[in-house]
ROPA-910302 format. One record per residue (C-alpha): residue number from 1; residue in three letters; x negated, y negated, z negated. Coordinates in Angstrom, 2 decimals. Each point is the difference from the previous one (the first is absolute). Layout:
REM residues N
n: NUM&res: ALA&c1: X&c2: Y&c3: Z
...
***
This chain:
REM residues 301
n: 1&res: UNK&c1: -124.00&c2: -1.55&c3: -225.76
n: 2&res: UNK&c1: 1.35&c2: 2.28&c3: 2.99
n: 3&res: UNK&c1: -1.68&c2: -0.05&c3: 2.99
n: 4&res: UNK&c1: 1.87&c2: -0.51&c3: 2.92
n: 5&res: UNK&c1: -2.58&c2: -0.27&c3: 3.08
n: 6&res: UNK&c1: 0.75&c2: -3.69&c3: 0.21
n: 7&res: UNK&c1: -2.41&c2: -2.45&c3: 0.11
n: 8&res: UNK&c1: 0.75&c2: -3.47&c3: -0.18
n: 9&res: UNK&c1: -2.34&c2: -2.73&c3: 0.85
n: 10&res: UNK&c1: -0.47&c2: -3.57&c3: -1.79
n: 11&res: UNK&c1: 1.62&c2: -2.91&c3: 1.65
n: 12&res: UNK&c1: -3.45&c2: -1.85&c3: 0.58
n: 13&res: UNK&c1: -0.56&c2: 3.23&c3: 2.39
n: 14&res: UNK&c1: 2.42&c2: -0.25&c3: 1.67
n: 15&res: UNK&c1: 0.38&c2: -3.38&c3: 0.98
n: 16&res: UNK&c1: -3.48&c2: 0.06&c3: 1.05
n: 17&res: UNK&c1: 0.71&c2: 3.60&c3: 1.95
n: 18&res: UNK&c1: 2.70&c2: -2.45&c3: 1.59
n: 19&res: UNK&c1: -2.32&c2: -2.31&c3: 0.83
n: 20&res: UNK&c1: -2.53&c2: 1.37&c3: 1.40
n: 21&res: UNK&c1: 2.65&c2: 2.11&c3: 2.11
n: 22&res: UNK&c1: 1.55&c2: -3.06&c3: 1.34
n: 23&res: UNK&c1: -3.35&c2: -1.63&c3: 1.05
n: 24&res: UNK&c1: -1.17&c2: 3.62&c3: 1.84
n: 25&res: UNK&c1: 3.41&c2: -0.85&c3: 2.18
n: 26&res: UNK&c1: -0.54&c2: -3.33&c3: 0.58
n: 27&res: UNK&c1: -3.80&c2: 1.09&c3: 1.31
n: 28&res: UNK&c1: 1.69&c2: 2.61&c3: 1.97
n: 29&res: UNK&c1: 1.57&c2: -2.28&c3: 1.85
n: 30&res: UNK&c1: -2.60&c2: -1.77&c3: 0.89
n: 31&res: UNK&c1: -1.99&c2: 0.27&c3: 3.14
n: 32&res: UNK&c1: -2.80&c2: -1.94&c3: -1.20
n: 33&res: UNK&c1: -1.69&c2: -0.67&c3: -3.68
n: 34&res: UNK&c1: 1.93&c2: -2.38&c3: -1.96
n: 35&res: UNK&c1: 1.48&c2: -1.66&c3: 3.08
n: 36&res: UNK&c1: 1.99&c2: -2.09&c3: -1.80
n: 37&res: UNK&c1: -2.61&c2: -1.32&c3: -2.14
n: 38&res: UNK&c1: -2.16&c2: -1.15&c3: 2.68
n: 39&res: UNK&c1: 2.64&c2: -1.85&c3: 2.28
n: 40&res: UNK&c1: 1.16&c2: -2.02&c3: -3.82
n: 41&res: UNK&c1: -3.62&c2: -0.39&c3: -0.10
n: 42&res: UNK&c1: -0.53&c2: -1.44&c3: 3.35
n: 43&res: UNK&c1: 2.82&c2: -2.19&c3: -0.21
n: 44&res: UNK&c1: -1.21&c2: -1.45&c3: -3.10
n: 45&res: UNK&c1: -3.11&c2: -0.75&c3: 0.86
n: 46&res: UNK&c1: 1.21&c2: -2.58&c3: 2.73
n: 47&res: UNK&c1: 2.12&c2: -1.53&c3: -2.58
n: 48&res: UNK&c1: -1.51&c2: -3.55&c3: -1.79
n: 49&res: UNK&c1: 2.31&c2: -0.32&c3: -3.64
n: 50&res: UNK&c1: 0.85&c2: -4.07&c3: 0.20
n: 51&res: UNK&c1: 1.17&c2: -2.07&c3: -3.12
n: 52&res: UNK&c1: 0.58&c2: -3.99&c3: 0.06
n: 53&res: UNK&c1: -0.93&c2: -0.87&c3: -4.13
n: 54&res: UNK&c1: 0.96&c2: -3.72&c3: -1.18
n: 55&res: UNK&c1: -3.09&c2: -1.20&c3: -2.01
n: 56&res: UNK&c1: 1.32&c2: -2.86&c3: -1.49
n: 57&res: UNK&c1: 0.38&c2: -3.86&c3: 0.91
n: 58&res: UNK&c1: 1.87&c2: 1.21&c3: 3.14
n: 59&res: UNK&c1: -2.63&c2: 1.87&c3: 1.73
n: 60&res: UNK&c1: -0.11&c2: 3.47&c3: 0.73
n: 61&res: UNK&c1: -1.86&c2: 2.63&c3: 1.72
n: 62&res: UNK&c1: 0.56&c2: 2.65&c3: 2.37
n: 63&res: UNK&c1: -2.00&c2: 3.82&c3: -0.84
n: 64&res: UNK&c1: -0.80&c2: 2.18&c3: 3.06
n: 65&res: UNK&c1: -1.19&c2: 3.17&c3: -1.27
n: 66&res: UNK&c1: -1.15&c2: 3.22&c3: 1.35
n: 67&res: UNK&c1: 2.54&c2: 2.93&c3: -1.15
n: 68&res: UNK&c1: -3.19&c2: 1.70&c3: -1.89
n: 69&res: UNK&c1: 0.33&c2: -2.66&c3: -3.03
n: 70&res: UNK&c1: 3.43&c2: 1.27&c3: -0.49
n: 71&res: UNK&c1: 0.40&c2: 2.36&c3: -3.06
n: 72&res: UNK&c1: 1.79&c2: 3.84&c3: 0.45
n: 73&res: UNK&c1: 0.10&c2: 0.87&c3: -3.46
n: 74&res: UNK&c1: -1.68&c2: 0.08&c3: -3.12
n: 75&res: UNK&c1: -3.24&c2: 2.50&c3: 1.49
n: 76&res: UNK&c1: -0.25&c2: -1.94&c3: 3.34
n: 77&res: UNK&c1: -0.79&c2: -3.63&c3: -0.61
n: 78&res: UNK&c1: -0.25&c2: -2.66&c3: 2.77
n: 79&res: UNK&c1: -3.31&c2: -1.16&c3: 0.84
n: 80&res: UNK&c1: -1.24&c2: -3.15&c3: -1.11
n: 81&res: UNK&c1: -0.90&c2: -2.12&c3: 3.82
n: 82&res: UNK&c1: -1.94&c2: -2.76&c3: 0.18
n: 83&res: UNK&c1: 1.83&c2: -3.44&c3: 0.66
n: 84&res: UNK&c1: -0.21&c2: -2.75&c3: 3.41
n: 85&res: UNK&c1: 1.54&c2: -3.01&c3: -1.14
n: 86&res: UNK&c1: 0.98&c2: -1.54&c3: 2.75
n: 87&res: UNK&c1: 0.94&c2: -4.13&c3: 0.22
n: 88&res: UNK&c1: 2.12&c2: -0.85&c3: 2.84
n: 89&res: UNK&c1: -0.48&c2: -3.04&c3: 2.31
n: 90&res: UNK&c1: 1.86&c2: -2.76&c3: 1.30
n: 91&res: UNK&c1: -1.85&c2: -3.28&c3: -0.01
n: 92&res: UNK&c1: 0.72&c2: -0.31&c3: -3.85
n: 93&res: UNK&c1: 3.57&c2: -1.38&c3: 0.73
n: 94&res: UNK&c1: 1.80&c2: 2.90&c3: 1.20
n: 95&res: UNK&c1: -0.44&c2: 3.91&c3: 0.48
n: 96&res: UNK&c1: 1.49&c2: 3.26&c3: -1.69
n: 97&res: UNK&c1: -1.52&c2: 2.82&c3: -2.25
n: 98&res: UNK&c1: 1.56&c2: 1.93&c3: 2.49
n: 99&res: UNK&c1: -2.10&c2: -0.76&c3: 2.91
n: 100&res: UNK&c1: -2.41&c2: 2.77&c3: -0.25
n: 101&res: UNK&c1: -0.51&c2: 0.74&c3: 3.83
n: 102&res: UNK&c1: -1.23&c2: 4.39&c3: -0.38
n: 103&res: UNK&c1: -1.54&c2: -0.50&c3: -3.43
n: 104&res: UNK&c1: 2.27&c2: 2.64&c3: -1.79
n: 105&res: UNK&c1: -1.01&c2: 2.38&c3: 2.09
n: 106&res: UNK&c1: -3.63&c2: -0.82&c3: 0.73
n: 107&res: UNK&c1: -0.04&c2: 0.24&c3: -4.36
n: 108&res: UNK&c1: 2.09&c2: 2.72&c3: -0.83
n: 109&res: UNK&c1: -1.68&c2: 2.51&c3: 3.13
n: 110&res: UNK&c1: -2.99&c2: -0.15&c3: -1.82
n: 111&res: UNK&c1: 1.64&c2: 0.37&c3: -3.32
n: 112&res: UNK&c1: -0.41&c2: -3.73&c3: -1.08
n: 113&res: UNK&c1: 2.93&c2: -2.46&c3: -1.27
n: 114&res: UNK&c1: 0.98&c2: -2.84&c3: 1.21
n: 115&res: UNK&c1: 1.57&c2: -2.53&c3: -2.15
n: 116&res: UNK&c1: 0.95&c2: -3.36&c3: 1.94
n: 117&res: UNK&c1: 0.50&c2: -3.17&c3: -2.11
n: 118&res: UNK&c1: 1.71&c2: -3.11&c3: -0.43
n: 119&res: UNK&c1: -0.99&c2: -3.86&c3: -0.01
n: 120&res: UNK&c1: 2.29&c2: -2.89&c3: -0.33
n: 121&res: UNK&c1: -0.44&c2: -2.01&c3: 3.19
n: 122&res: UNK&c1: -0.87&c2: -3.50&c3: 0.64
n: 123&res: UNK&c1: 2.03&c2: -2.84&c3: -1.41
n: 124&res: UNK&c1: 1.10&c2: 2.13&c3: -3.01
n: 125&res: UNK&c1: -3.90&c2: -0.04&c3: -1.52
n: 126&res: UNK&c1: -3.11&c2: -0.86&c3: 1.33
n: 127&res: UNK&c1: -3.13&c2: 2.35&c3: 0.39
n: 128&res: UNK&c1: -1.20&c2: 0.05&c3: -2.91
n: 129&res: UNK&c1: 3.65&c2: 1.52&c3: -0.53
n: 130&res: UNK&c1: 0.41&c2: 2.16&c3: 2.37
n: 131&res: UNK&c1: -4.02&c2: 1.73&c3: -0.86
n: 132&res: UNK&c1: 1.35&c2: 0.65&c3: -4.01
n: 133&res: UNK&c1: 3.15&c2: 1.69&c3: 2.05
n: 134&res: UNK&c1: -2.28&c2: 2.13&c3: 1.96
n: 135&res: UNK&c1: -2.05&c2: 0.72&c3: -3.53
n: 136&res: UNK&c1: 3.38&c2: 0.44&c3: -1.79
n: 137&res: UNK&c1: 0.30&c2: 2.94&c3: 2.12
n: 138&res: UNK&c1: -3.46&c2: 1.43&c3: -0.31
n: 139&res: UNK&c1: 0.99&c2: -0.41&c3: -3.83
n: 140&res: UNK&c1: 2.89&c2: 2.03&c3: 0.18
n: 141&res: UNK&c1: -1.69&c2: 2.50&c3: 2.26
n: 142&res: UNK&c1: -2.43&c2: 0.96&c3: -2.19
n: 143&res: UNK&c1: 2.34&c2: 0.35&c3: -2.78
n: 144&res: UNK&c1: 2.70&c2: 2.23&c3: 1.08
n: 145&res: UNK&c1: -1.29&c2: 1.31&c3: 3.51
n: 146&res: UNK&c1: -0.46&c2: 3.47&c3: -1.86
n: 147&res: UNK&c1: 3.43&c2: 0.61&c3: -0.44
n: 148&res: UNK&c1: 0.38&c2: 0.11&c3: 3.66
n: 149&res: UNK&c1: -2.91&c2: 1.85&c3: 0.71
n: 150&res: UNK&c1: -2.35&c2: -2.80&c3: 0.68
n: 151&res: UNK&c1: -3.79&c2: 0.34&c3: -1.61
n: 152&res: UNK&c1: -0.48&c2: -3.83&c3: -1.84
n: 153&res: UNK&c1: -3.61&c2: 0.66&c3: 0.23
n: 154&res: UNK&c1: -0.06&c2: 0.11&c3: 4.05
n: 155&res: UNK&c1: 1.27&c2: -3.58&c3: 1.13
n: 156&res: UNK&c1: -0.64&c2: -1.37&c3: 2.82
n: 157&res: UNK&c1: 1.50&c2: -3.08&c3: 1.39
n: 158&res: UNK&c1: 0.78&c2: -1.30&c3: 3.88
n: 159&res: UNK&c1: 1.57&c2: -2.71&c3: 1.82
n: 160&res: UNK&c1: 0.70&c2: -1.26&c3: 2.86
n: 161&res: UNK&c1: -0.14&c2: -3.79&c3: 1.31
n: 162&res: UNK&c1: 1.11&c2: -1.73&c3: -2.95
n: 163&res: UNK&c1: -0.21&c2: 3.30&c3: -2.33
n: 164&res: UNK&c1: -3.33&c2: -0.18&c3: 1.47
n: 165&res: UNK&c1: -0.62&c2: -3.68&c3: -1.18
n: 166&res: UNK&c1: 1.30&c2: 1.17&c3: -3.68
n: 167&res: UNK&c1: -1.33&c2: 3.49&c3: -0.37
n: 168&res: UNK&c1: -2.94&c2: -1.99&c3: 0.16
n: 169&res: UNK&c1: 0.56&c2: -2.49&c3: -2.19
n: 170&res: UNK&c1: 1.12&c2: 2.55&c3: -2.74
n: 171&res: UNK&c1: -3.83&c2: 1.97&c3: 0.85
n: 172&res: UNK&c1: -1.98&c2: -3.12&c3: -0.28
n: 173&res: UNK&c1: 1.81&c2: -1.33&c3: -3.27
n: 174&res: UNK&c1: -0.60&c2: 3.02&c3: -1.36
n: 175&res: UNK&c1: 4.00&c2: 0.21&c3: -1.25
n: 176&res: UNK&c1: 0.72&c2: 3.44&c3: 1.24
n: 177&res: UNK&c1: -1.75&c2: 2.03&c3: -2.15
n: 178&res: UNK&c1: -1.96&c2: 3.00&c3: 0.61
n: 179&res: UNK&c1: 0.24&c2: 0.41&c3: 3.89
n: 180&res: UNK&c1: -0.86&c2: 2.65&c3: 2.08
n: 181&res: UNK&c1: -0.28&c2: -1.89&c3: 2.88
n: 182&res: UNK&c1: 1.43&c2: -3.20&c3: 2.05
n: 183&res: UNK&c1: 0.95&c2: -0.06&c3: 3.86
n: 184&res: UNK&c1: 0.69&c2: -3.73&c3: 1.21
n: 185&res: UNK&c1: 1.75&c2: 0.74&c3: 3.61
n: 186&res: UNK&c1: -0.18&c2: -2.82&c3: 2.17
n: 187&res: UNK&c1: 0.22&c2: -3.68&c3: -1.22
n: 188&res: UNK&c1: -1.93&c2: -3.40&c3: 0.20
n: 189&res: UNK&c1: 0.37&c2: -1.26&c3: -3.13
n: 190&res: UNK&c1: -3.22&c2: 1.47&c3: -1.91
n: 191&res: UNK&c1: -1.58&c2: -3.48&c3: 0.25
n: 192&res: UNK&c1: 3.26&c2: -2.99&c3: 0.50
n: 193&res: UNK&c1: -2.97&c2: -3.28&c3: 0.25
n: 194&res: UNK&c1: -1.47&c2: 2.22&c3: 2.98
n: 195&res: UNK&c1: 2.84&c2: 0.91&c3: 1.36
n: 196&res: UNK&c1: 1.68&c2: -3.64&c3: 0.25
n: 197&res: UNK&c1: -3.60&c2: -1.02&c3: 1.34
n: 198&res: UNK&c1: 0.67&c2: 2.72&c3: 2.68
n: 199&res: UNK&c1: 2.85&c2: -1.05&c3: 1.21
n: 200&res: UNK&c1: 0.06&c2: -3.67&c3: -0.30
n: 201&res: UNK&c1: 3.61&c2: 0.27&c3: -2.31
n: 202&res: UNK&c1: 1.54&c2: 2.78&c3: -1.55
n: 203&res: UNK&c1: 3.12&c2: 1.62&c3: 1.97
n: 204&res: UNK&c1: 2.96&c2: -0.56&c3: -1.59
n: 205&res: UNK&c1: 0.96&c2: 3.31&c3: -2.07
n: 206&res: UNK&c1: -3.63&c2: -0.39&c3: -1.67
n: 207&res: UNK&c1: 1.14&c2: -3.42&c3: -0.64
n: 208&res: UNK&c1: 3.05&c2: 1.07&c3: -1.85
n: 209&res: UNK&c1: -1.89&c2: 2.65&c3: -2.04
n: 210&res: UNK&c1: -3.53&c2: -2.17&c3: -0.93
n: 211&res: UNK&c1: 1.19&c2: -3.68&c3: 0.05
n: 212&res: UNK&c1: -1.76&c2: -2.68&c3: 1.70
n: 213&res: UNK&c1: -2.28&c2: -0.56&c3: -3.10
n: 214&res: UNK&c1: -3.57&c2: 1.63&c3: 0.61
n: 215&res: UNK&c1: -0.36&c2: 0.34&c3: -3.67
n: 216&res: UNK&c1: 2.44&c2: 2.75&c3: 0.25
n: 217&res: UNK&c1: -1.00&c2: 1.55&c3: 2.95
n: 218&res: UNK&c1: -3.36&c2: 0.23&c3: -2.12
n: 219&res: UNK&c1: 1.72&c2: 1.54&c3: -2.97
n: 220&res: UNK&c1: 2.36&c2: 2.29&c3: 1.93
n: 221&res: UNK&c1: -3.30&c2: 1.38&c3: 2.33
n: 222&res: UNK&c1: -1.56&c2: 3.12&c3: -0.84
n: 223&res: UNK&c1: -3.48&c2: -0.98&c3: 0.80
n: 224&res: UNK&c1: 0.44&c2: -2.26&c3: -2.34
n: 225&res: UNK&c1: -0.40&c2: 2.04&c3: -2.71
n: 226&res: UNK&c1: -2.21&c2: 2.81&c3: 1.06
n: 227&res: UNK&c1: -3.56&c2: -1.22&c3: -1.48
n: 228&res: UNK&c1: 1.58&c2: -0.48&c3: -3.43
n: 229&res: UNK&c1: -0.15&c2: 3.53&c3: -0.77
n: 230&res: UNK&c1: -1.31&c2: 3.47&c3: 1.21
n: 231&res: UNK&c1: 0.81&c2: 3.57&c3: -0.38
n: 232&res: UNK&c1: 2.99&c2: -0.22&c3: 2.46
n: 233&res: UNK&c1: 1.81&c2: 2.35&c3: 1.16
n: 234&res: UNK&c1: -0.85&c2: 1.94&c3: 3.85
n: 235&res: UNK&c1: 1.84&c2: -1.67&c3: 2.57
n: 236&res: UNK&c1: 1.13&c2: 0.82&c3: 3.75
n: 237&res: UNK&c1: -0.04&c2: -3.33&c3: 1.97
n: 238&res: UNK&c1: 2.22&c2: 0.33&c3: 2.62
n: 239&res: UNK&c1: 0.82&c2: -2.30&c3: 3.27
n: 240&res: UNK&c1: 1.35&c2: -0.34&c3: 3.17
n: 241&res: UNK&c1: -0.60&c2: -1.36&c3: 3.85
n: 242&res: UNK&c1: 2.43&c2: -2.53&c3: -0.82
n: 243&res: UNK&c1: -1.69&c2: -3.71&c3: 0.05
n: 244&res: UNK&c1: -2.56&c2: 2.82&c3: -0.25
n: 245&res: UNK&c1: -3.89&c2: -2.24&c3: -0.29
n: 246&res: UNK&c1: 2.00&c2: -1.78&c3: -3.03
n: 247&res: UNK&c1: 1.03&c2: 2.87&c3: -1.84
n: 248&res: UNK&c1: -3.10&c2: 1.77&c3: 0.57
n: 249&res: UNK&c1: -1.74&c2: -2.68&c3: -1.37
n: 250&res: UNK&c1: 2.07&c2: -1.01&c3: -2.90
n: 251&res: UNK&c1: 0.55&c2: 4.43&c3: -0.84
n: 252&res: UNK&c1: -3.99&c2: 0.19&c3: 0.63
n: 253&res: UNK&c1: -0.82&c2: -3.38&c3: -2.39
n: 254&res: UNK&c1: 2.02&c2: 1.34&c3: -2.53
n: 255&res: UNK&c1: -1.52&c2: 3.53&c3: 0.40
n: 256&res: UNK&c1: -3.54&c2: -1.79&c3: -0.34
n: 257&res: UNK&c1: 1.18&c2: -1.55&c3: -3.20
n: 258&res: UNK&c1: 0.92&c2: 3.17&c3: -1.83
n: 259&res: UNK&c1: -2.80&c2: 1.75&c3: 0.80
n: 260&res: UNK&c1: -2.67&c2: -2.27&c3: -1.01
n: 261&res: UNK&c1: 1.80&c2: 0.65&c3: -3.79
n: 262&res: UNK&c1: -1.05&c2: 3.60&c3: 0.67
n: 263&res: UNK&c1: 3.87&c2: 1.19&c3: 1.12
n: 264&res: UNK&c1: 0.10&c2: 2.91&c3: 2.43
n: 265&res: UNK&c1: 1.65&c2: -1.74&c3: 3.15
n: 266&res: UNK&c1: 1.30&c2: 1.78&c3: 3.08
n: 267&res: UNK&c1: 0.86&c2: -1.91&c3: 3.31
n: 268&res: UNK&c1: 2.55&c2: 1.48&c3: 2.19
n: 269&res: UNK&c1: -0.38&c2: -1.94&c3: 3.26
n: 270&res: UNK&c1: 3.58&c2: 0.10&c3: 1.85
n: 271&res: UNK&c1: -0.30&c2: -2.08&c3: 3.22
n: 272&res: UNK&c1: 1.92&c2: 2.48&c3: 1.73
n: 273&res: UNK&c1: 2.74&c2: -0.52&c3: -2.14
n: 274&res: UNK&c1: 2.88&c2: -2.99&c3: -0.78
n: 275&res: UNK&c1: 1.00&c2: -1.40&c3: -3.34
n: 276&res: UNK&c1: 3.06&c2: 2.03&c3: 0.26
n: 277&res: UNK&c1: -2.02&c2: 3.31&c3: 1.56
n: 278&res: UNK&c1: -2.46&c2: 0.30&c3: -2.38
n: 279&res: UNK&c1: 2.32&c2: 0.70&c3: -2.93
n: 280&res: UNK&c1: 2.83&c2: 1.70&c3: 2.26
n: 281&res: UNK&c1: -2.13&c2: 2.51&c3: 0.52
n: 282&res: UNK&c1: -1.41&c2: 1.71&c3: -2.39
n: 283&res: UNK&c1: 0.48&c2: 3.16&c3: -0.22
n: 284&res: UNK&c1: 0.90&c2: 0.18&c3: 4.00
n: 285&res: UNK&c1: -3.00&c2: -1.42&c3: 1.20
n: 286&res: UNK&c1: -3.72&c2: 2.29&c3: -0.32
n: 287&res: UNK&c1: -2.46&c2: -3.33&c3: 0.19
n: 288&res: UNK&c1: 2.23&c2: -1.90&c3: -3.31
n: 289&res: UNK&c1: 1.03&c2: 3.21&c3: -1.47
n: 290&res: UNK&c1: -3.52&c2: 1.75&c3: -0.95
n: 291&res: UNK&c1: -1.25&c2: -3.34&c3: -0.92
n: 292&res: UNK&c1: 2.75&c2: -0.51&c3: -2.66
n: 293&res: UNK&c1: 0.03&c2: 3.61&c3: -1.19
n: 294&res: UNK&c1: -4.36&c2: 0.25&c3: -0.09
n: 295&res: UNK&c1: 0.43&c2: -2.78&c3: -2.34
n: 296&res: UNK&c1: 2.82&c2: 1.47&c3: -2.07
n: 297&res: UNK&c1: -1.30&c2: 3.53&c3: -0.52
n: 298&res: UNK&c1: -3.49&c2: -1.44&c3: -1.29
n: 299&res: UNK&c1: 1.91&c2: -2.50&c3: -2.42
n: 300&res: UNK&c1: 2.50&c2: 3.01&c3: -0.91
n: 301&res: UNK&c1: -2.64&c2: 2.24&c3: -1.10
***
């Protein structure tokens, strides 16, 4: 064959001759490294991914992630986080999944998820309903939690007033499976028969919720079943300066209870805070915030 002095290159050169030509412009351009990189970067890493997922029998629950579970392609993975479950309150006759106060952003800043849940509320089942709707969604957690970056093996569960009464409940019963930890946040219904004695009468929403017969506020107390069994789960006892020497004695009796079955029990003491404060604000508040997140990083480990 003649020689001409031509030399033509393969097409898989050049395209990547092209390539690399176009990225040297693009850097050219640039007055910094990878400017545009960064700024995608540091938008992203404000960002929490959200999903509401029906679970069946009408409830659902709502995923707050942090944007490193999310996949970005087939060589860079999301990270498996662990999981706060987080049971809402309300008196056990009302209240939202929705009412999460900062708790997407207290989670997904330190690259946690938070997955709030569902209950059906009072008249439409009783408690012993409305704990196997909590443990419905534990259930489902742990069997599909992956998929949206969630680590099934790091669960732990929190609740506040009433979610406080049945993340309990679920711990004690032993109906939750394996738990990383529990966080009751503020109620008074660990023990009902000392409560009632308390007061004189029950008020009227813990009338609606337990009845007026004392065999179910036995059945439907936590303390009740806490010397039946051992090898609980750690829990965070949290409770407030509202009708503070009751809670702090009904929190502290329960507290007492668990650990004399061997259960490591912290006590957060919040006098200084109200019902409402002391879930409100964490994740605003130093005091409530590095108690709640000690607890979490040792049970996340």
């Amino acid at each position: 064959m003649k020689n001409t002095g031509e030399y033509k290159l393969p097409l898989i050169a050049l395209l990547l001759l092209l390539t690399i030509a176009n990225g040297s412009a693009v850097f050219a351009q640039s007055n910094s490294l990878f400017p545009a990189w960064s700024k995608k970067n540091q938008q992203d890493s404000s960002r929490i991914i959200q999903k509401t997922v029906p679970i069946g029998r009408g409830l659902k629950v709502d995923i707050h992630a942090p944007v490193i579970t999310k996949s970005r392609g087939l060589f860079r993975p999301g990270k498996k986080v662990p999981v706060l479950l987080y049971v809402h309150g309300g008196g056990w006759v009302k209240g939202t999944r929705s009412k999460v106060y900062n708790l997407p952003a207290f989670a997904t800043k330190r690259n946690w998820m938070l997955v709030s849940v569902d209950y059906r509320p009072i008249p439409k089942t009783n408690i012993d309903g409305q704990v196997l709707d909590v443990v419905r969604s534990i259930n489902w957690v742990r069997a599909n939690i992956k998929r949206y970056g969630g680590d099934p093996k790091r669960i732990v569960i929190m609740g506040h007033s009433a979610g406080s009464h049945l993340v309990a409940m679920v711990g004690v019963k032993k109906l939750g499976g394996k738990l990383r930890g529990i966080i009751p946040n503020d109620v008074q219904a660990y023990d009902m028969v000392a409560y009632g004695g308390m007061r004189g009468s029950l008020p009227r929403v813990y009338q609606a919720a337990f009845g007026s017969n004392p065999q179910n506020w036995i059945k439907w107390s936590p303390i009740t079943y806490v010397k039946r069994s051992n090898n609980y789960p750690p829990f965070l006892i949290m409770y407030s300066g509202s009708n503070y020497e009751r809670r702090k004695k009904l929190a502290n009796g329960f507290g007492r209870a668990l650990k004399s079955r061997g259960t490591r029990v912290t006590m957060f003491n919040g006098k200084r805070y109200s019902h409402g404060s002391i879930a409100r604000t964490i994740g605003t508040s130093a005091e409530v915030t590095r108690a709640v997140e000690i607890f979490l990083r040792r049970a996340f480990r």
